[in-house]
C-alpha positions as CSV (number, residue, x, y, z in Angstrom):
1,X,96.6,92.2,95.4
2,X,99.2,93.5,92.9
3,X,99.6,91.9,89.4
4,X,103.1,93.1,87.7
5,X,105.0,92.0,85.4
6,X,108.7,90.1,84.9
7,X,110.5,93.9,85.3
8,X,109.3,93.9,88.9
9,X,111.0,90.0,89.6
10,X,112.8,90.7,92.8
11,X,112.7,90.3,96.4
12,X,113.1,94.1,97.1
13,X,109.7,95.0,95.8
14,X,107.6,91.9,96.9
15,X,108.7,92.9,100.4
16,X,107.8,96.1,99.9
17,X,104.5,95.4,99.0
18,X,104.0,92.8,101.3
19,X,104.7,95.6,104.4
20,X,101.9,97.3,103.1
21,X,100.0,94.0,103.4
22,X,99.4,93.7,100.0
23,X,99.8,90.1,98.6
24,X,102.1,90.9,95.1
25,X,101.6,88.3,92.2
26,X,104.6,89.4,90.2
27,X,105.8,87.0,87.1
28,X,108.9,85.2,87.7
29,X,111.9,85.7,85.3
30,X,112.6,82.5,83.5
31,X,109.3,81.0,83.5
32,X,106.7,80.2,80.6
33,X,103.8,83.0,79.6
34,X,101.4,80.6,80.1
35,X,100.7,81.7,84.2
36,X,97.8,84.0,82.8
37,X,99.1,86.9,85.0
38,X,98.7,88.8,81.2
39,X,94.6,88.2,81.0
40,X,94.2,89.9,84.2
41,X,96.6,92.6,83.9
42,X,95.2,93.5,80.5
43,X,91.8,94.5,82.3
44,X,93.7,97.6,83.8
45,X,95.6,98.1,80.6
46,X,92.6,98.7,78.6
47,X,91.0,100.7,80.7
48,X,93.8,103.2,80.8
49,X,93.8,103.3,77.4
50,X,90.2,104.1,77.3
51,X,91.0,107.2,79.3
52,X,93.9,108.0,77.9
53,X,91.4,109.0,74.8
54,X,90.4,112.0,76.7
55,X,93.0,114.6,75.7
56,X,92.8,116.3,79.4
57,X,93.1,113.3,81.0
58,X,96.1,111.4,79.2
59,X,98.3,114.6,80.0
60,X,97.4,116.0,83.7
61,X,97.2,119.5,83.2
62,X,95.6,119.8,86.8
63,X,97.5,120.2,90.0
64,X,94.8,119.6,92.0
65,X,93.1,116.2,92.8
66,X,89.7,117.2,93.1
67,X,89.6,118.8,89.4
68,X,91.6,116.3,87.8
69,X,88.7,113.7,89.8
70,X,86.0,116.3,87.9
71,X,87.3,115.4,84.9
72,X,87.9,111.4,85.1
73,X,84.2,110.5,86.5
74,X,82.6,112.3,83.4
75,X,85.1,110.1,81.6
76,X,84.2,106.5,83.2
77,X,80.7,107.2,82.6
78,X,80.6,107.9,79.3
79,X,83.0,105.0,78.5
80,X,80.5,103.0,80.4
81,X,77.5,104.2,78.3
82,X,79.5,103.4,75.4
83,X,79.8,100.1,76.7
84,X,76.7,99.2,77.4
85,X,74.6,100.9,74.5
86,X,77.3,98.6,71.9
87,X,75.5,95.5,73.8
88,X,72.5,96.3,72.5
């Protein structure tokens, strides 16, 4: 599934994602705010800006995948840890 928002409203790119059989849920122009496509999408929102706190990961100074990958994991853990250990 894909969540976008009202920008993405139009046929060209719900077909496009549907060939990759992918079922889009994509706002529609004109409506109300209250389909709470925003709650969901806000999960993935947040954690990019959680990573984008790590200097060498908001600006991709690696070319290759497998270093930038070094670099991200590190990341998610310790943003995990710092997750869990403020539920104490």
């Amino acid at each position: 599934m894909v969540l976008a928002d009202r920008g993405y409203d139009h046929d060209k790119y719900r077909r496009l994602v549907r060939e990759l059989q992918i079922r889009p849920l994509i706002a529609r122009r004109g409506t109300e705010h209250g389909s709470g496509l925003g709650r969901q999408r806000w999960v993935v929102e947040q954690a990019f800006a959680l990573l984008h706190a790590f200097r060498r990961l908001r600006i991709r100074w690696e070319i290759r995948a497998d270093i930038h990958e070094a670099f991200l994991k590190p990341a998610c853990a310790l943003i995990c840890r710092r997750r869990l250990t403020s539920l104490r």
